[in-house]
ROPASE-977146 format. One record per residue: x, z, y of N, C-alpha, C in turn; residue in three letters; residue number from 1. Coordinates in pm, 1 decimal, padded with zeros to 6 digits. Each point is the difference from the previous one (the first is absolute). Example, Ala and Ser with C-alpha at 12.3 -4.5 7.8 and 13.67 -1.06 7.14 Angstrom:
! residues 2
+----------+----------+----------+----------+----------+----------+----------+----------+----------+--------+-----+
|      nc1 |      nc3 |      nc2 |     cac1 |     cac3 |     cac2 |      cc1 |      cc3 |      cc2 | residu | num |
+----------+----------+----------+----------+----------+----------+----------+----------+----------+--------+-----+
|  01319.0 |  00780.0 | -00569.0 | -00089.0 |  00000.0 |  00119.0 |  00090.0 |  00000.0 |  00120.0 |    ALA |   1 |
| -00035.0 | -00072.0 |  00105.0 |  00082.0 |  00006.0 |  00119.0 | -00077.0 |  00073.0 |  00109.0 |    SER |   2 |
+----------+----------+----------+----------+----------+----------+----------+----------+----------+--------+-----+
***
This chain:
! residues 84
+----------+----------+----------+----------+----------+----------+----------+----------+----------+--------+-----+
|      nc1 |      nc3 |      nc2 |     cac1 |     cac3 |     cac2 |      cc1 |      cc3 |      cc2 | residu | num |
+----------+----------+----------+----------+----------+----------+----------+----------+----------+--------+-----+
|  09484.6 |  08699.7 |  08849.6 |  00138.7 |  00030.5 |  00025.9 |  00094.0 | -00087.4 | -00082.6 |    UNK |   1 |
| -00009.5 | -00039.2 | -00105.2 |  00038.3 | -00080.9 | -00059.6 |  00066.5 | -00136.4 |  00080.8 |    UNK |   2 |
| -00098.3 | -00072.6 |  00100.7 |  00033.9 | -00067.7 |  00044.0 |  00115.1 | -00000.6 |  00056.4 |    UNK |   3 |
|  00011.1 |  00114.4 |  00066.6 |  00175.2 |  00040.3 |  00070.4 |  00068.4 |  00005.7 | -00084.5 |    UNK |   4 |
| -00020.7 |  00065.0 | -00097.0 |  00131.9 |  00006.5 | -00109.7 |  00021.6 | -00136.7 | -00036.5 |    UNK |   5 |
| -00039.3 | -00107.3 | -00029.8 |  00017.9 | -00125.8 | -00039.4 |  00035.3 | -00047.9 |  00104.8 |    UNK |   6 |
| -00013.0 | -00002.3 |  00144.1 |  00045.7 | -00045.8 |  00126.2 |  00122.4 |  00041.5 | -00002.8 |    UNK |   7 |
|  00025.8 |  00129.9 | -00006.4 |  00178.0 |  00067.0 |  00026.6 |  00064.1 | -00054.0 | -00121.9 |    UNK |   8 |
| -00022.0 | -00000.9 | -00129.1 |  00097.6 | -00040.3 | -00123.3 | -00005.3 | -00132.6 | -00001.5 |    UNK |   9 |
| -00085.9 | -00030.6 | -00050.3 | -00018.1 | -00155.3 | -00022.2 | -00025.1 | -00137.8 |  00159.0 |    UNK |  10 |
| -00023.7 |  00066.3 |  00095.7 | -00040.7 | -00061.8 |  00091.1 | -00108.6 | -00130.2 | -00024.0 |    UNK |  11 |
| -00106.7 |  00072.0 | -00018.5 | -00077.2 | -00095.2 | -00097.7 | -00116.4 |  00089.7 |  00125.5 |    UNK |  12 |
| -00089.0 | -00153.2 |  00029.7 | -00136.0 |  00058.1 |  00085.9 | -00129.2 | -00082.8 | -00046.0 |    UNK |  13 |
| -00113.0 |  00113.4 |  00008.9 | -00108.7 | -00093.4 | -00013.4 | -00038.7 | -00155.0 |  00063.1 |    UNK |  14 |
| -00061.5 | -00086.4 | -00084.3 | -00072.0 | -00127.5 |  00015.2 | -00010.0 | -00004.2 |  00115.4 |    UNK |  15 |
| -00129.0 |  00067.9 |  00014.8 | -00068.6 |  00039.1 |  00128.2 |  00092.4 |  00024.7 |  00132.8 |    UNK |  16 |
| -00036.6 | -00097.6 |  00094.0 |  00116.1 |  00026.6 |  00085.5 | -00047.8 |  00079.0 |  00094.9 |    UNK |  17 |
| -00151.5 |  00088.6 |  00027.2 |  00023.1 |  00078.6 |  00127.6 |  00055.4 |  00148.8 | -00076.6 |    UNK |  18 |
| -00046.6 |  00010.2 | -00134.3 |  00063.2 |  00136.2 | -00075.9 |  00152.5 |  00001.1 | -00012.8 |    UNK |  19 |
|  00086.8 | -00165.3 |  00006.8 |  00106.3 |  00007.3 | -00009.7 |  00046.6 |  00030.3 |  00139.6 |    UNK |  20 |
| -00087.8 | -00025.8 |  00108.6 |  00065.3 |  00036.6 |  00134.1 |  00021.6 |  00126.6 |  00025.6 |    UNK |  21 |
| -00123.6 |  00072.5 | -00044.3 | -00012.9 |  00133.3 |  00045.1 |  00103.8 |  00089.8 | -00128.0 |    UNK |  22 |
|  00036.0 | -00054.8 | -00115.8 |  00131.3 |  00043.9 | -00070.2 |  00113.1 |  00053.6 |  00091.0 |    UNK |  23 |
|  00035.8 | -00150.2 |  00050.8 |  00096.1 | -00037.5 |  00063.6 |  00013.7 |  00108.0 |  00160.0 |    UNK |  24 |
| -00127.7 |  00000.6 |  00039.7 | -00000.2 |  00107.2 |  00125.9 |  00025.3 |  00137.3 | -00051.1 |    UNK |  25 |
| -00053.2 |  00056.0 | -00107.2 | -00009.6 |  00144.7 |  00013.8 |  00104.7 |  00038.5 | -00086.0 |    UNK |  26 |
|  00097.0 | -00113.8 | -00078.2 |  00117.8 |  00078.0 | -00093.6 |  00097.5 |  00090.9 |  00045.4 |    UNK |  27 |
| -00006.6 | -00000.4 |  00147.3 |  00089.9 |  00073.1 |  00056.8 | -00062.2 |  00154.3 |  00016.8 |    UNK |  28 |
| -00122.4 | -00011.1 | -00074.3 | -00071.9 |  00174.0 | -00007.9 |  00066.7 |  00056.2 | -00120.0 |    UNK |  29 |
|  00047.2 | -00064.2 | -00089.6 |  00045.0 |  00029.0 | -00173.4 |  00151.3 | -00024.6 | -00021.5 |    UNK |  30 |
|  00045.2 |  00105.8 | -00101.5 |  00103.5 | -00057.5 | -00059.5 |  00038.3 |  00062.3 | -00143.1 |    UNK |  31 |
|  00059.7 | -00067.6 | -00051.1 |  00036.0 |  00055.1 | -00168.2 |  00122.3 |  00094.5 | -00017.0 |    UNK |  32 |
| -00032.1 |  00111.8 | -00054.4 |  00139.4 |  00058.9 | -00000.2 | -00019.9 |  00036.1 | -00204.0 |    UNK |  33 |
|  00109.8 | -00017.1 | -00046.8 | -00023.1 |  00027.8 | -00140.8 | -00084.1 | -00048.1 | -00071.9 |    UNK |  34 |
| -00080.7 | -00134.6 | -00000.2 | -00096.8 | -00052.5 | -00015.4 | -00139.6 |  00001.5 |  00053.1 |    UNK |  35 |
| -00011.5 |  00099.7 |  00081.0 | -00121.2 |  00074.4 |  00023.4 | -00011.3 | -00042.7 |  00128.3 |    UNK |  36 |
| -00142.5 | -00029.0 |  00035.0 | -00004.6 | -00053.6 |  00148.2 | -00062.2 |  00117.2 |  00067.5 |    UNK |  37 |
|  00075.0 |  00010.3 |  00117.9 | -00018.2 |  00110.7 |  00093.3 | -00055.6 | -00054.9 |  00162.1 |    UNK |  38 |
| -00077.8 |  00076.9 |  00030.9 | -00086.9 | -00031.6 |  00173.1 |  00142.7 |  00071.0 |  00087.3 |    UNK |  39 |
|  00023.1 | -00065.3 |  00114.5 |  00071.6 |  00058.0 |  00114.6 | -00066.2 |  00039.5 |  00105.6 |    UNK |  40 |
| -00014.1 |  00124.0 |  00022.7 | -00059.8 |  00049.4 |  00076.1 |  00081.5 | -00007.6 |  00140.1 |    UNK |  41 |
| -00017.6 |  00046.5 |  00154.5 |  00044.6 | -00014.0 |  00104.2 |  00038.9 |  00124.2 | -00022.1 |    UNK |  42 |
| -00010.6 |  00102.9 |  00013.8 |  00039.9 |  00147.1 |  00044.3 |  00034.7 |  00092.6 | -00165.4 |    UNK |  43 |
| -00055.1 | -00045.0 | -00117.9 |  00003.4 |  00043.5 | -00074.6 |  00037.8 | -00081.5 | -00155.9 |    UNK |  44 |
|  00068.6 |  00086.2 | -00107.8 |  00073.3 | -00056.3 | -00100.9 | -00112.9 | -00099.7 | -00103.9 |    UNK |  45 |
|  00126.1 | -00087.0 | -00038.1 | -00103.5 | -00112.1 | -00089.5 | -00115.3 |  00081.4 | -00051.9 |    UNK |  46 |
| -00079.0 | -00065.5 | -00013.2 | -00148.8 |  00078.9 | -00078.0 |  00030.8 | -00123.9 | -00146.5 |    UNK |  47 |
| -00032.4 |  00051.9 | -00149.2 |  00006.8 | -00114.5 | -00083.0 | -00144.7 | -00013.1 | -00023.8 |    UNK |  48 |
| -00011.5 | -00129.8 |  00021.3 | -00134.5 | -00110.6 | -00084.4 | -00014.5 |  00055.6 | -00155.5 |    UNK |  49 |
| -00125.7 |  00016.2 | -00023.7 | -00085.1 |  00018.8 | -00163.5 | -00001.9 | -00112.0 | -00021.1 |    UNK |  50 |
| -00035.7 | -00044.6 | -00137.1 | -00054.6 | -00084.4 | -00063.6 | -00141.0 |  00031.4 | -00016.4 |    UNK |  51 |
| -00124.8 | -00002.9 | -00023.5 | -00114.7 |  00029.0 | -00035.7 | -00024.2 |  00060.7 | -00118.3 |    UNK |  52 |
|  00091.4 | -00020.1 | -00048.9 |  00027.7 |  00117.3 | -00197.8 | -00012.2 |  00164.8 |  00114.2 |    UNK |  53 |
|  00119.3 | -00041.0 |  00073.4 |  00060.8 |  00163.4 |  00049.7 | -00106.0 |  00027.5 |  00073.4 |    UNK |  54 |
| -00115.5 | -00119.3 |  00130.2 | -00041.3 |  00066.3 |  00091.9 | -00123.1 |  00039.7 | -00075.3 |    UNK |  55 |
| -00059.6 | -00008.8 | -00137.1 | -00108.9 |  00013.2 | -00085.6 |  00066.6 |  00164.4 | -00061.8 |    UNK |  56 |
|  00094.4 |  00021.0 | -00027.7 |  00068.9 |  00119.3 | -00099.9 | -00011.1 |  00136.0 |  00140.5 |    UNK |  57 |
|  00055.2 | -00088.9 |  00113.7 |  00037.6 |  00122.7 |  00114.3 | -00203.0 |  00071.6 |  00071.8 |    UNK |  58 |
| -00030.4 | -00094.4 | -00015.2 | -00181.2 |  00025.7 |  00021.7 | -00080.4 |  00077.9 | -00057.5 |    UNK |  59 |
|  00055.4 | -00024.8 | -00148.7 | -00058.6 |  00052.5 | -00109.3 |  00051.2 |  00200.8 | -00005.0 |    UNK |  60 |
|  00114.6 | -00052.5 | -00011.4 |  00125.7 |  00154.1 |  00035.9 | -00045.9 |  00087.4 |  00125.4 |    UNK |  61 |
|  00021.4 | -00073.5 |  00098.1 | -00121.0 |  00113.2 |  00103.1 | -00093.5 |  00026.6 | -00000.2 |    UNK |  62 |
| -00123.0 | -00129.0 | -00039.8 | -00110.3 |  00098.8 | -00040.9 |  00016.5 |  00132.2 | -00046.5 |    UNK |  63 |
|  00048.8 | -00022.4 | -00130.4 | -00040.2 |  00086.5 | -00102.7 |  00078.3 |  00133.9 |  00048.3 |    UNK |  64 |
|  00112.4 | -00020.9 |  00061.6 |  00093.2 |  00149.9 |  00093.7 | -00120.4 |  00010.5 |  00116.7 |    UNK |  65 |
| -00030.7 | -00044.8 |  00059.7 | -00076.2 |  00072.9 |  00144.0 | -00145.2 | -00071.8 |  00006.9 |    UNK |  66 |
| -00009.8 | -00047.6 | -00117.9 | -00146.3 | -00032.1 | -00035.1 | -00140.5 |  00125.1 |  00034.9 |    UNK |  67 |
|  00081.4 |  00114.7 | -00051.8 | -00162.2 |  00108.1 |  00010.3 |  00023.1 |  00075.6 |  00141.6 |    UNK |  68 |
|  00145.1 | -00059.7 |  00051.8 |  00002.9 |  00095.2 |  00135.8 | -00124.5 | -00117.3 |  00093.5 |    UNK |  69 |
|  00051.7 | -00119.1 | -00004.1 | -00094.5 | -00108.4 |  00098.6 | -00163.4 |  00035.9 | -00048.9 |    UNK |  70 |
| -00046.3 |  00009.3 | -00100.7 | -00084.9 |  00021.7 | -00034.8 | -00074.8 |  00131.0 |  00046.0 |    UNK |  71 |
|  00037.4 |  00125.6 | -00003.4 |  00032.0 |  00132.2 |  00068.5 | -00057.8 | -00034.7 |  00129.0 |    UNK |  72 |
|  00077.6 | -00079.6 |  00073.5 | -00011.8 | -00039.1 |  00129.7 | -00080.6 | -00047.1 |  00056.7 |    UNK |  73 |
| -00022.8 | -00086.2 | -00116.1 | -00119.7 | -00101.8 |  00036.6 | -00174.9 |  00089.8 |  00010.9 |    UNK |  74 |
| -00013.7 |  00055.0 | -00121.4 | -00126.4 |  00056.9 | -00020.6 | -00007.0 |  00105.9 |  00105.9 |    UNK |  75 |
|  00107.3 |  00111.9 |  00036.0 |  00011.3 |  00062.8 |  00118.8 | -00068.8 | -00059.0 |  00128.8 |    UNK |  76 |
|  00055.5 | -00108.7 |  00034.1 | -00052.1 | -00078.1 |  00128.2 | -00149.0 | -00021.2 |  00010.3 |    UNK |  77 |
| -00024.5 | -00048.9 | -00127.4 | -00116.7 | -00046.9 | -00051.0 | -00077.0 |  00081.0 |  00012.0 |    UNK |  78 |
|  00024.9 |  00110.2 | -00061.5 | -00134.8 |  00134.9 |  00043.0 |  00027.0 |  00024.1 |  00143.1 |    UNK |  79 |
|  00071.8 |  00009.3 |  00045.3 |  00003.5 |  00060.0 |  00178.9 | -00128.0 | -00113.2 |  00032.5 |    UNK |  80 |
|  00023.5 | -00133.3 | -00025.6 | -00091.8 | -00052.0 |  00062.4 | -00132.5 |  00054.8 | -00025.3 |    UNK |  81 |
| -00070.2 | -00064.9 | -00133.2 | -00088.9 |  00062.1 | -00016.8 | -00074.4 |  00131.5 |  00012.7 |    UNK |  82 |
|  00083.7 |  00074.1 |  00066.0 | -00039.4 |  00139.2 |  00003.7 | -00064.6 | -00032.7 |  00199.3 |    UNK |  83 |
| -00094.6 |  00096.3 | -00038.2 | -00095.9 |  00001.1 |  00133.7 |  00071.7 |  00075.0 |  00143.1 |    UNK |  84 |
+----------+----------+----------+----------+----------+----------+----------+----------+----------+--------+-----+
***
């Protein structure tokens, strides 16, 4: 994501010119509001882009909230099968 953010501020694109093409095609999916780069959805409100700090913190955070329910779930299924 980065790459967009340096595309919209700086207008700065990768070396590589088919990654700079496909920049160039899909910037019109993104835009920055308050620094923060946000997805435009068709029917529905910006969604904002993570960084990998946040999408590592938000992974971690649900596990551990609905971690023993999936788990719950899981072993549940699991015996139905095994059961004769």
């Amino acid at each position: 994501m980065t790459l967009y953010k340096r595309y919209f501020t700086d207008s700065l694109l990768p070396n590589d010119p088919d990654e700079a093409k496909r920049i160039k095609r899909t910037a019109d999916w993104y835009t920055i509001v308050d620094g923060r780069l946000y997805y435009r959805g068709y029917s529905i409100p910006y969604k904002r882009c993570l960084t990998l700090k946040e999408v590592d913190y938000a992974l971690v955070r649900t596990q551990h909230q609905y971690g023993n329910v999936l788990a719950m779930t899981y072993d549940s299924a699991r015996a139905r099968r095994l059961q004769p």
